[in-house]
Every structure is written in C-alpha cells, then in structure tokens.
KOLRODREN-592418 format. One line per 3 residues: their letters; for each residue x, y, z of C-alpha. Coordinates in Angstrom, 3 decimals, decimal comma, m for minus. Layout:
BEGIN
a = X Y Z | ...
***
This chain:
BEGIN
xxx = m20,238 13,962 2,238 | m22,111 12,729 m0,703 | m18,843 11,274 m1,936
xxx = m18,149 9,459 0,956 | m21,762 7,595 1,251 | m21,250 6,808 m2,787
xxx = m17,539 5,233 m1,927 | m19,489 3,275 1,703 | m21,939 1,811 m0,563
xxx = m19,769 0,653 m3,379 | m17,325 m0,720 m0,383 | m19,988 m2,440 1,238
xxx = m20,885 m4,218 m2,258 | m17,644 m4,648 m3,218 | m17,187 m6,163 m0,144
xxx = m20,304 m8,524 0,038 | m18,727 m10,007 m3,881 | m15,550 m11,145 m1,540
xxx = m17,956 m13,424 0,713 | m19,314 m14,947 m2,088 | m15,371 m16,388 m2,695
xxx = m14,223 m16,332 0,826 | m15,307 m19,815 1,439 | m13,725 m21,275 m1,486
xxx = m10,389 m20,025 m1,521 | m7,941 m17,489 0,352 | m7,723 m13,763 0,031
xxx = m4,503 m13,616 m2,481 | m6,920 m16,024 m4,884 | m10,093 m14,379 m4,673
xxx = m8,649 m10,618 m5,056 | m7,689 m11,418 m8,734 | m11,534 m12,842 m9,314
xxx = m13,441 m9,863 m7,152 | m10,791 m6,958 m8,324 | m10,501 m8,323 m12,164
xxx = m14,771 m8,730 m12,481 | m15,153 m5,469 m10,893 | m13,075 m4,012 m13,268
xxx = m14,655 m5,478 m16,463 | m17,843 m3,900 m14,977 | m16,078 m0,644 m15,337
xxx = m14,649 m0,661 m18,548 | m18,585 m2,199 m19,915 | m20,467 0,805 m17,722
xxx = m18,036 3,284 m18,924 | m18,244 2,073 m22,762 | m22,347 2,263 m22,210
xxx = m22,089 5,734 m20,759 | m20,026 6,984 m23,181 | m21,524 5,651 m26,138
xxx = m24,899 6,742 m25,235 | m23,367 10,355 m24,731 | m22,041 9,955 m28,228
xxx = m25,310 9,031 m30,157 | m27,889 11,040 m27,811 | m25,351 13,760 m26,263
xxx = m26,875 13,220 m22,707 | m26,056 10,943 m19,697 | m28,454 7,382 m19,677
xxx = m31,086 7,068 m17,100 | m29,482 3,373 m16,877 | m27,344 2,114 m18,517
xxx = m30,063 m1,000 m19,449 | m31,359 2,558 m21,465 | m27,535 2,720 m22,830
xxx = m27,719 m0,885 m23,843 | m30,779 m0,413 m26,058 | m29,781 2,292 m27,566
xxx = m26,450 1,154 m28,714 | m28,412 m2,266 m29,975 | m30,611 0,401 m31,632
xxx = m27,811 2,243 m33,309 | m26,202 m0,572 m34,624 | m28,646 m1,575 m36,996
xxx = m28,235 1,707 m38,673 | m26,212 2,953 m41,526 | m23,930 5,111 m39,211
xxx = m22,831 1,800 m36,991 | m19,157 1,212 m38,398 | m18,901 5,379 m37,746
xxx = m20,005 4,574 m34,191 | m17,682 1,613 m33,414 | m14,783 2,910 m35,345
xxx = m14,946 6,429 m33,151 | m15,521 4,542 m29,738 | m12,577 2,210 m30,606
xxx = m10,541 5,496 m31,133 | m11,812 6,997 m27,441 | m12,025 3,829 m25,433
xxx = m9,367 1,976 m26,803 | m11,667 m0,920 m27,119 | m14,871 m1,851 m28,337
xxx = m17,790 m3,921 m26,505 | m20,348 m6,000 m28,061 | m23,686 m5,834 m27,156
xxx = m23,932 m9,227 m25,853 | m20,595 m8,879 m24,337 | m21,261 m6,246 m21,916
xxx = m21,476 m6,466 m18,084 | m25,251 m5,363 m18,354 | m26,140 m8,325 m20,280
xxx = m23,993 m10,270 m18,227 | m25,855 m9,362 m15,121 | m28,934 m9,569 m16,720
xxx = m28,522 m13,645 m18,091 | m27,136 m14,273 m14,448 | m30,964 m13,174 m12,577
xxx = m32,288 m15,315 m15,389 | m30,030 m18,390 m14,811 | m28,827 m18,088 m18,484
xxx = m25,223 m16,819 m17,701 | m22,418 m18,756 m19,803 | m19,111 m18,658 m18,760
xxx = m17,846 m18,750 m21,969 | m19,230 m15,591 m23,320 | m17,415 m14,177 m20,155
xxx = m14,118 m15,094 m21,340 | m14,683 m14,340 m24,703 | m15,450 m10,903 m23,697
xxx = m11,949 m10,473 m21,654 | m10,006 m12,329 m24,352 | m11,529 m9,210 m26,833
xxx = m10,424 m6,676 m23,942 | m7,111 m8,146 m24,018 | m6,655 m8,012 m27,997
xxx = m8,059 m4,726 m28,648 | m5,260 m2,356 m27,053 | m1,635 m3,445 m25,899
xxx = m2,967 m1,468 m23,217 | m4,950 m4,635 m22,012 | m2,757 m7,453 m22,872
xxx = m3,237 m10,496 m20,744 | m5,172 m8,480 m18,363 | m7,464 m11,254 m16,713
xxx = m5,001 m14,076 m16,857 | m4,681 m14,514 m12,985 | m8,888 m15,021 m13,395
xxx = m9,545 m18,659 m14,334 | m13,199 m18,663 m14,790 | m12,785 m22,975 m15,073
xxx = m10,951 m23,382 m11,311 | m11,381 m26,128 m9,294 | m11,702 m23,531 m6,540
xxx = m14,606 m22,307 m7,746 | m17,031 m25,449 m6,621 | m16,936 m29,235 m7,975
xxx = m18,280 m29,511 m11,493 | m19,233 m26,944 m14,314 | m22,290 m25,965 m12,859
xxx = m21,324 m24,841 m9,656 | m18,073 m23,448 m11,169 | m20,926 m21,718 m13,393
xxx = m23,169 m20,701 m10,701 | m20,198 m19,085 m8,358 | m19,323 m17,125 m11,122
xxx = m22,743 m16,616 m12,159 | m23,465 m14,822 m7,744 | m20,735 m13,004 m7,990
xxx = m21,648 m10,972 m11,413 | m25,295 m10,379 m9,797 | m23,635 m9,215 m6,246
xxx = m21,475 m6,978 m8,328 | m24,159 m5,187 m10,520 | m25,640 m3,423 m7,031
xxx = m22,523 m0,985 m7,686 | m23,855 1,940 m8,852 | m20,920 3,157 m11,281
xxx = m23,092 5,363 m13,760 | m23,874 7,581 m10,796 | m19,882 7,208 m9,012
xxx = m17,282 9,102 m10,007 | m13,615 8,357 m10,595 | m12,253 9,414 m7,158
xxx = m15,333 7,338 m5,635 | m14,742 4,046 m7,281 | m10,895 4,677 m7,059
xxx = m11,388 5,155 m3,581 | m13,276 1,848 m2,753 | m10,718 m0,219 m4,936
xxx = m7,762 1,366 m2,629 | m10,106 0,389 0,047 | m10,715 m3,349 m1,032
xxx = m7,169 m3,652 m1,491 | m5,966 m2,545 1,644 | m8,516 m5,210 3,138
xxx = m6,837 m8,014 0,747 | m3,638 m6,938 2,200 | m4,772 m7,315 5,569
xxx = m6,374 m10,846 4,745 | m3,315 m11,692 3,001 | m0,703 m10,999 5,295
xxx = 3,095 m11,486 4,133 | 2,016 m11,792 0,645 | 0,559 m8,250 0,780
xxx = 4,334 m7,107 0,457 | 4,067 m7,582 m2,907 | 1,413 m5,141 m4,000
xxx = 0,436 m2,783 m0,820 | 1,850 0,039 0,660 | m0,037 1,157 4,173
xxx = m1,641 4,391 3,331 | 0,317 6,441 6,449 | 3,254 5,413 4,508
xxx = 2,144 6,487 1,080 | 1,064 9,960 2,162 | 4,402 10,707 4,651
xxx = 6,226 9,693 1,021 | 4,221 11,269 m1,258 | 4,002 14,233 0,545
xxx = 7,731 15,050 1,289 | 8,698 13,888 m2,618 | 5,703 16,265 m4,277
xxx = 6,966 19,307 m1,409 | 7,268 22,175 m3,262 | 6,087 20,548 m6,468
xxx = 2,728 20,830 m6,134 | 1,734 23,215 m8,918 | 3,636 21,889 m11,422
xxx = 1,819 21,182 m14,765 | 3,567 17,883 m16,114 | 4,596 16,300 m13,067
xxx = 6,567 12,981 m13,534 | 6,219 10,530 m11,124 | 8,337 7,067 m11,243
xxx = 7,443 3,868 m8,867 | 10,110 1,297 m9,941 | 8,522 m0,932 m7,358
xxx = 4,902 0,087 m8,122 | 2,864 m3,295 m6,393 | m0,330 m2,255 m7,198
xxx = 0,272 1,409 m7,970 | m1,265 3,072 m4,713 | 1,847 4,788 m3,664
xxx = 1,973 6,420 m7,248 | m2,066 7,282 m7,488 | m0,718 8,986 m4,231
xxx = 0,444 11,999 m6,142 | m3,178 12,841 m7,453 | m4,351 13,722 m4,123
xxx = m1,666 16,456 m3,785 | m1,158 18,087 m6,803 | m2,904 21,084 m8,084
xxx = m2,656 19,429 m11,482 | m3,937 16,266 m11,162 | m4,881 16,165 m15,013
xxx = m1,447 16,937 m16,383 | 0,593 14,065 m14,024 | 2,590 11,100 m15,744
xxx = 2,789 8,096 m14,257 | 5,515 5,739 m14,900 | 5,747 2,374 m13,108
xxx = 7,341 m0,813 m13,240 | 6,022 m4,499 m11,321 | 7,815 m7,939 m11,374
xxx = 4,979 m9,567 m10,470 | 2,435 m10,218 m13,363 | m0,442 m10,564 m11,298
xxx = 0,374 m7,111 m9,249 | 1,164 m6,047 m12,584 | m2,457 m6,448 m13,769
xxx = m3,608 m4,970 m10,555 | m1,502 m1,629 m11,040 | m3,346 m1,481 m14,586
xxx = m6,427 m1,874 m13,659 | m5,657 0,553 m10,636 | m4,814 3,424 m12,786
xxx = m7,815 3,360 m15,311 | m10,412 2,986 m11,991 | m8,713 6,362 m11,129
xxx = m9,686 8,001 m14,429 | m5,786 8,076 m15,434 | m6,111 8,192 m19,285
xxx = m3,865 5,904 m21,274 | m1,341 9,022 m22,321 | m0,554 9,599 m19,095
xxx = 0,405 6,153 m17,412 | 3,848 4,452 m18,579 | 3,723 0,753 m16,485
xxx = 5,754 m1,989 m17,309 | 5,883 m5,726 m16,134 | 9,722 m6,413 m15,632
xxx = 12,730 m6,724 m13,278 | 13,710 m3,309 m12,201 | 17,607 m4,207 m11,041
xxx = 18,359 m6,493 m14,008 | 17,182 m4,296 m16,759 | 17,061 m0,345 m16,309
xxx = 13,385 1,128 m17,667 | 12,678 2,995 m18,525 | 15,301 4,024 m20,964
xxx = 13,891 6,382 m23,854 | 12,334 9,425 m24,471 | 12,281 10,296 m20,211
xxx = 14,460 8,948 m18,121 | 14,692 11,402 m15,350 | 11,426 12,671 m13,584
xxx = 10,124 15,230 m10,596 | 9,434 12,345 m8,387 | 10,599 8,894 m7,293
xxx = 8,601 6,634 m5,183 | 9,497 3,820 m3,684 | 8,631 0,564 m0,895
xxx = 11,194 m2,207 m2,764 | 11,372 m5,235 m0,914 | 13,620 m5,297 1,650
xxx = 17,137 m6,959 1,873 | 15,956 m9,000 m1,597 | 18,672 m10,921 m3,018
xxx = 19,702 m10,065 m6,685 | 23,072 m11,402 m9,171 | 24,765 m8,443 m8,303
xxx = 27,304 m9,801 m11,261 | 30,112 m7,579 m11,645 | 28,791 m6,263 m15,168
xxx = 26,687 m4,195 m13,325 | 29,646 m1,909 m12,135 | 29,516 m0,522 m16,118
xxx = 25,819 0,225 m15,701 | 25,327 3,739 m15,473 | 23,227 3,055 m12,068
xxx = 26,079 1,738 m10,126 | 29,266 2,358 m11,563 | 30,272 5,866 m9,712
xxx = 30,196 4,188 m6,586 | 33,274 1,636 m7,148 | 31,399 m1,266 m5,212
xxx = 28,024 m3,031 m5,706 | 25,063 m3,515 m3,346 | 25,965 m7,197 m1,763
xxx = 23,658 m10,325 m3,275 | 22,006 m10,816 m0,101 | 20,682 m7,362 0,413
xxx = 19,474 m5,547 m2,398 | 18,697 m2,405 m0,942 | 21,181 m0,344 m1,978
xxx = 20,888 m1,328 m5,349 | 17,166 m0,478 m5,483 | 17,660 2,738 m4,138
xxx = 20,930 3,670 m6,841 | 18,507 2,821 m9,652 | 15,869 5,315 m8,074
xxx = 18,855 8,326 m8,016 | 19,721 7,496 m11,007 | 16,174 8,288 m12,821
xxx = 15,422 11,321 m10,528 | 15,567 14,863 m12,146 | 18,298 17,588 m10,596
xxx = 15,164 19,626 m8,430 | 13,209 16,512 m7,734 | 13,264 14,540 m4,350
xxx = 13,092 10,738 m4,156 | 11,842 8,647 m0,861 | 12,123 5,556 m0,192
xxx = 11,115 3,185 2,731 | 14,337 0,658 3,606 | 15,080 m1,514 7,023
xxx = 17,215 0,097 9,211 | 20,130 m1,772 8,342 | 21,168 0,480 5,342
xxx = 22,080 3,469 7,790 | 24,979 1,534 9,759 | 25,457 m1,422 8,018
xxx = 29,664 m1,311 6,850 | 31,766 m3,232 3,653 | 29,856 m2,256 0,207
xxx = 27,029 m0,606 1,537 | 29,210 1,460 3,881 | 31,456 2,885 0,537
xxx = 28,048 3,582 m1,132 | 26,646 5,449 1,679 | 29,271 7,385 2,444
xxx = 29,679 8,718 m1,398 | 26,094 9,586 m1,166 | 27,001 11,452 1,795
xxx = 29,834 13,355 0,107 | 27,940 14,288 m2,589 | 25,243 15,645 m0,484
xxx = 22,729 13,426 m1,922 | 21,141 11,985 1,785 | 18,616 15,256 2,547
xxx = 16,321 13,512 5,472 | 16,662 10,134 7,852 | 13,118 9,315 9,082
xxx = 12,959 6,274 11,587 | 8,923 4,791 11,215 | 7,105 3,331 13,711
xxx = 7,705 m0,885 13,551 | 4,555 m3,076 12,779 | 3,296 m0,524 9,957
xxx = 3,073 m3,535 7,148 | 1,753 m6,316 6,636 | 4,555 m8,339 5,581
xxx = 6,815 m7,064 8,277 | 7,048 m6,630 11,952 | 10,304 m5,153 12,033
xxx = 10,943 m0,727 11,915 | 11,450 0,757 8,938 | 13,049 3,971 8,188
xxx = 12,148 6,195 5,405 | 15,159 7,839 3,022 | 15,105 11,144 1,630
xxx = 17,101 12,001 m1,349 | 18,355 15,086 m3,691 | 20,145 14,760 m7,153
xxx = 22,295 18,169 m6,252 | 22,399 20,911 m3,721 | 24,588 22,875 m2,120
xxx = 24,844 21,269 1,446 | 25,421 17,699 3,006 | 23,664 17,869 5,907
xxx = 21,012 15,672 6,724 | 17,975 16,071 9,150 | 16,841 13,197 11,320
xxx = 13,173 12,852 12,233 | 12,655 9,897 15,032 | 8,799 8,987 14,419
xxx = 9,237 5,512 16,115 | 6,227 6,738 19,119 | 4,213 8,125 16,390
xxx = 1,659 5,664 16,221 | m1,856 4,185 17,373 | m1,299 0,221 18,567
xxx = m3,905 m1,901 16,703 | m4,558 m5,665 16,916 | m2,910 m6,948 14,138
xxx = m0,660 m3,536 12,986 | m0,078 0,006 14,476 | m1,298 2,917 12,686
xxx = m0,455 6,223 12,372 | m3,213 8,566 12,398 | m3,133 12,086 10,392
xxx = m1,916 13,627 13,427 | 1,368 11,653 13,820 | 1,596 12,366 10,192
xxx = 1,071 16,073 9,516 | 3,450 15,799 13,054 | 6,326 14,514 10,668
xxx = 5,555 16,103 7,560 | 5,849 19,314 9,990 | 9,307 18,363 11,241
xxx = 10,560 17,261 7,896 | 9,641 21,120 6,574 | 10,852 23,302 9,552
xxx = 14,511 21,178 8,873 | 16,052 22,416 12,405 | 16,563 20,525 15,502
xxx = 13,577 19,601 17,901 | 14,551 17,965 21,575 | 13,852 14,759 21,349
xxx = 12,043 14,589 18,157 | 14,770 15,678 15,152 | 18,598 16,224 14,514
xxx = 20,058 18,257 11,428 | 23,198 17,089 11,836 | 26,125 18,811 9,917
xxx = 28,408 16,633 7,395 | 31,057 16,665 10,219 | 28,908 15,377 12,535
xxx = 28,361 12,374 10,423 | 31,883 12,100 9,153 | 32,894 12,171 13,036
xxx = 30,253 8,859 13,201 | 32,329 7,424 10,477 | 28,531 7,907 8,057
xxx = 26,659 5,791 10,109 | 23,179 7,065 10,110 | 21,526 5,482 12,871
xxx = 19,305 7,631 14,270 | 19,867 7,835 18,522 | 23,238 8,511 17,027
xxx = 21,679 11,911 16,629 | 18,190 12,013 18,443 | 18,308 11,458 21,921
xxx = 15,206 10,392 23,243 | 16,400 8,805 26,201 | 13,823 10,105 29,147
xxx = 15,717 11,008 32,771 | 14,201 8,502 35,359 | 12,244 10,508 38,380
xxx = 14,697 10,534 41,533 | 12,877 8,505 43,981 | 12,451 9,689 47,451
xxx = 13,992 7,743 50,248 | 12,018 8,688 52,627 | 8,402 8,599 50,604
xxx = 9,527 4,789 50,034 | 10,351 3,664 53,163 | 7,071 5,377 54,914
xxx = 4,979 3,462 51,979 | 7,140 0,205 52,571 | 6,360 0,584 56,547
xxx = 2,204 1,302 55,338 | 2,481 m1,755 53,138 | 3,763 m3,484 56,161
xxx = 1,073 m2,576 58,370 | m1,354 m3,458 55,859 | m0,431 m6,949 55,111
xxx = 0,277 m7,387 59,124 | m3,726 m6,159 59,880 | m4,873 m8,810 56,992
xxx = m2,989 m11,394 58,289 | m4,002 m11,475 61,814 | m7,885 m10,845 60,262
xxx = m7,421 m13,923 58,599 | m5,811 m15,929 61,645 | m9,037 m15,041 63,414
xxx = m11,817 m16,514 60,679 | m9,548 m19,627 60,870 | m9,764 m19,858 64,773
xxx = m13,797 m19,613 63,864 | m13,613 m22,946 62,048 | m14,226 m25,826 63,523
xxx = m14,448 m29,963 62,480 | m15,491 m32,953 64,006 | m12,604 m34,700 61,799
xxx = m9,427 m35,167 64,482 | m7,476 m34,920 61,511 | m9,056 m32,114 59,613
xxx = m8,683 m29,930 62,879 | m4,823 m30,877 63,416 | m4,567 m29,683 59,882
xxx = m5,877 m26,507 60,834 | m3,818 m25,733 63,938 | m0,929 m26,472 62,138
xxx = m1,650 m23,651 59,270 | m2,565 m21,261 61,947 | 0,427 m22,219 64,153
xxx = 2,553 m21,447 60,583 | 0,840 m18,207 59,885 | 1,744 m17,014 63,584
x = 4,873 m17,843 62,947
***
C-alpha cells in the first residue's frame, strides 16, 4: 500500500511539471521536456545516493546532506579514487555544480542558468555510449518555451522547482518506474494518433506478455526481443512476470529517435542495469539486428505499425527472414514482413505475439502463400480477435497472433475477445477480468461455445487458411421467438391507451375558449381533425 501512495505522489508531481508546459505547447512536445528533466533528476539523485553510500556506507538523510559531502570529499586526497570508481558504477560522473540538487536549489533563488543545464546533459551524453544524444528532442532555447531568454529561462527555471517535490531518495525502482509508465500512458492519451509510435495500452501488454513468458516464468536468463519497442513498456512487461526479474535481457530496437530516447530512459527508471538492456535506434525491416553474439531469444514482443509501407525490393527474398516463403510481404502492407523478422529471431521453445489488423488472417496473393506456409509448418499456435477502440492511434479491431518456432501439431486455437471490454469516453478498456478471462482460454486450448475454436489443420485447409475468426467461433445469438398472441394483446393495450389520451385531450381543447373569431375557428378545426 505504501508503494502505491509513493507512486500517487510522484504521479501527482509529475503530473503538476506537465501544467507548467501545457499552455505552451502540445503533449508530443512537452513529454520530451517533462520525461527528459525528470530523468536527469534521476540519474543526479541516484549519483548523490550512491556516492554518499560509497564514502559514508549509509543512506543520506537528503540528498542536500549527499551534496555536501561529496563537495567535502573532493577536496581530499582520495577524490580522483572517488570519481574514477563512481565513473566505473554509474557509468557517468556528476559535478557538483552540475547536479539536479543544485539545480533546484539556484532555481528557488532565481539564479538558475540554462546553460549550466545543458552543459550538464551534453556531459551525460559524452560519458557512456550508453547516453549518446540522450536529451536532443529537449531544446532548452525553444521559442515554445515563452518570448525572450528570460521567460524561456524562467519556464525552465518552474519546471526544475515543480520537479524537485519528487521524493526519489525515499522511491524505489518499481515506484518511479511505475509513475513514468503512468505519465506516459497520459501523453498517449493527450497525444492521440501520434501515441502509435511509442505506447502500447497496458491490457494489451499484459494479454502479450503473459501468453509469450507462459511457461517461462522461472527461467534465469530470459531473453526478451521488442523489434518495435516505442517506448519499451511492452518489454519492461516481462519484469512483472518473471520469477527472475534480475537475470532478464532486454533487447530492443526503435526507428524513431525521440521514442528511442524514451525507451532508454525507460529502462534505467526501472532499475534495468546497463548489461542487461541491448536497444538500438534503427529500421527493423531494412536491416536485421540484431545480428551477433544472440540472435534467437525466449521471447518476442511485438505492436509494429500496422499495414506500414516498406521497399519490399526483391533482394530481400535472399534475406534469411523472408526467403523460405517464395513471396514477399506487399509494399503497402508491411505486416507480414514485421512479423517474419520476429520468427525469425525467436528461439525453438519460445513463443512470439504480436498484435496485427485483422486483415492478415484472410487477406489472399503474397500474404495468402506466407500464411499458409506458416500454417504447414505449424508455426500459427493461437488467433485472438481484441476488442476495437483499444489504442490510441486506432479505432479499428485488432487481433493478436500467437506463434511457435516448432512443434508437433498445426492446429490453432481461436479466442474471440471482441465483447471483452469496458466502453470508455475516448477508448474501451479491458479490465483484469476480461483479461485473466483470455489468458484462461488461451491456457485450457479446447473449444468453449461461443468464446474459442481449436480448429484442426483440416479445418483450416478446408477454409482454404483463412483465419478469420466467425469462420470458427460462432457467436451468433438465436433471436427469442416472439409470441403472436402476447403482441397483438399489447398492440390492442397500446391502442386503447393512445385512444383514452386522445379523447382526454379533445376534452381540455373543448375547455378553451377565445374572444378572437379567428382564433376559435382555428380551434374547431384541430378538434374536428383529431375526431376524425
């Protein structure tokens, strides 16, 4: 309980940093300013906390305590010890005056310069590849930010004190994660279609996570690949479901720079340390990544975005990816493509699921030949049909894919989850219950009325592969027989009714009276109508 007051508060700061920016500029702006300030915070807090623990083996009482301390220390002869062994944990070093406590300190005092500000990210970004053009998308000199240096200054300047009330020497690393997932959900929902790009709905995320990590949650080691990662919440997903959250390797790859940065800055708010994540800014269908020591891992992830076009040039029918299927995903819809380069990297016992329009069960020509080779080799385990309205960059339904790199059978189970879900104002939701309702399904694998379908292979072959689901779940509901007899006896009641109201009504018009001529004539002649 404590943990979930700790996360409300550092929402409801987080939170309060966004109004200071709402005004000036929209949502998919002011996320990279609240999200990327938010985060220097946390690597400067962390740094303070840990290099107090290092000179004084203890926790700070705050981390102004930290601050002094560490100015203390580096007057001494042990100081290029200190820095050198912090560099070596932290992967970066923070100067004194660089750090967000000082920051927050020369913002009460109205002495805050941007400048040291971006000299302190520009250090983040050289000390580790790890932080490479982290804070790019945050342009400290913006127009956006007000008219004229010192408002630019002072915007800045409210935002670094509205910040500081976040408590993270006293939040853990599920806590802060927790409120960043939270802040940007919210940015997705401010954002609208350009949340595509970097948010998965959280229903989503767990139905995936949890079928792909089924029967894989005790494994020590467990790879988990997000070729597609937006801003890495689908793969952070796996932490909440393994036994051995410490030990899981996270390998990721963006397009998008900005969502890029995000995913970083995602995975160390999380506690993921360095060794353990893999992300990469790049196009996953034009280049394959990740190519060298692992290439196959225990999970695949995946929400691409849907129907994309790519070249599909016809040197891609040599790359490994594509070329057993004879015939490439077209240039107008990507899909297939996407999901090929997913197989490809998953290990032989690992599962891979990925969320796809409907369109790439029944649509024929390419995608028809590729589907129905993944039938043949057995390599379609589940068809589950989502609710439509889920995301934020989408109205339309969306089906989820479940895949297998080899087993013994080809048949396929199909879950229909379309009524699964809680109508909201802006999207539907679906609540735990709809979801531990599917994740239930998906593990008893047998038919339900109405619900799911585990079709055999000749089933499907006898539907020439198409996979669309009523093809196989019939939840068509038998209309009540209506009563004859019932209807006519409420027709002749009706009747009555509107008879006894009528003829009440006649009679308060008789009641009225006029000494206009023509008012009364008026009168007579609607009553004379009513009577009929």
């Amino acid at each position: 309980m404590a943990v979930e007051e700790n996360s409300k508060d550092l929402i409801s700061v987080l939170w309060s940093g966004a109004d200071i920016l709402r005004s000036k500029m929209d949502a998919n702006e002011y996320k990279d300013y609240l999200l990327g300030i938010v985060f220097y915070k946390y690597l400067s807090d962390s740094f303070l906390i840990k290099v107090y623990d290092m000179i004084c083996d203890d926790k700070p009482e705050t981390l102004q305590d930290a601050l002094n301390t560490y100015i203390e220390e580096l007057k001494g002869e042990d100081a290029e010890e200190l820095v050198a062994e912090m560099k070596r944990e932290c992967h970066y070093v923070i100067e004194p005056e660089l750090t967000y406590t000082r920051f927050a300190d020369d913002a009460r005092n109205n002495v805050f310069s941007r400048e040291q500000l971006q000299k302190a990210f520009n250090n983040i970004e050289q000390s580790d590849p790890l932080f490479a053009d982290l804070f790019t998308d945050i342009d400290l000199y913006s127009n956006r930010l007000g008219t004229g240096d010192q408002k630019q200054s002072d915007t800045v300047a409210s935002l670094i004190r509205e910040i500081d009330k976040a408590d993270l020497l006293n939040s853990d690393s599920d806590v802060l994660g927790n409120a960043y997932e939270y802040l940007i959900g919210q940015f997705a929902s401010e954002t609208g279609k350009k949340a595509g790009e970097f948010y998965t709905p959280q229903a989503v995320s767990k139905i995936l996570t949890k079928i792909a990590i089924a029967g894989q949650e005790t494994k020590k080691g467990l790879s988990v690949y997000d070729p597609c990662m937006g801003s890495g919440s689908l793969l952070l997903n796996a932490k909440r479901y393994s036994k051995e959250p410490g030990y899981i390797r996270y390998y990721g790859q963006e397009l998008m720079t900005s969502t890029y940065n995000l995913a970083r800055m995602n995975m160390f708010l999380h506690g993921i340390v360095p060794e353990n994540q893999k992300l990469r800014n790049g196009d996953t269908l034009d280049g394959d990544w990740p190519t060298g020591e692992e290439t196959d891992f225990n999970m695949v992830l995946m929400n691409p975005p849907y129907s994309a076009k790519w070249s599909a040039a016809a040197g891609f029918l040599q790359d490994e990816r594509f070329s057993d299927y004879g015939v490439l995903a077209p240039k107008s819809k990507a899909d297939y493509a996407f999901l090929l380069h997913g197989l490809y990297h998953l290990k032989s016992k690992g599962t891979m699921a990925i969320v796809l329009p409907h369109g790439v069960l029944f649509r024929g020509a390419a995608e028809g030949k590729i589907r129905e080779k993944l039938l043949r080799s057995g390599n379609i385990y589940a068809v589950i049909g989502l609710p439509a309205n889920l995301f934020y960059n989408t109205s339309i339904p969306t089906c989820i894919i479940v895949l297998k790199k080899h087993r013994d059978g080809r048949d396929v189970l199909f879950i229909d989850a379309s009524k699964k879900f809680e109508k909201g104002k802006k999207q539907n939701t679906m609540t735990d219950e709809h979801i531990d309702s599917v994740i239930n399904l998906y593990m008893k694998r047998e038919t339900v009325d109405k619900e799911s379908y585990l079709a055999e292979f000749e089933d499907i072959e006898k539907n020439d592969f198409n996979l669309n689901i009523p093809r196989y779940v019939d939840t068509f509901e038998k209309e009540e027989e209506v009563d004859l007899n019932t209807l006519l006896a409420d027709m002749k009641k009706t009747e009555e009714e509107i008879e006894k109201v009528q003829s009440e009504f006649i009679d308060m018009l008789k009641e009225l009276t006029s000494t206009d001529k023509d008012v009364m004539a008026s009168l007579n002649s609607l009553i004379e109508m009513i009577e009929g």
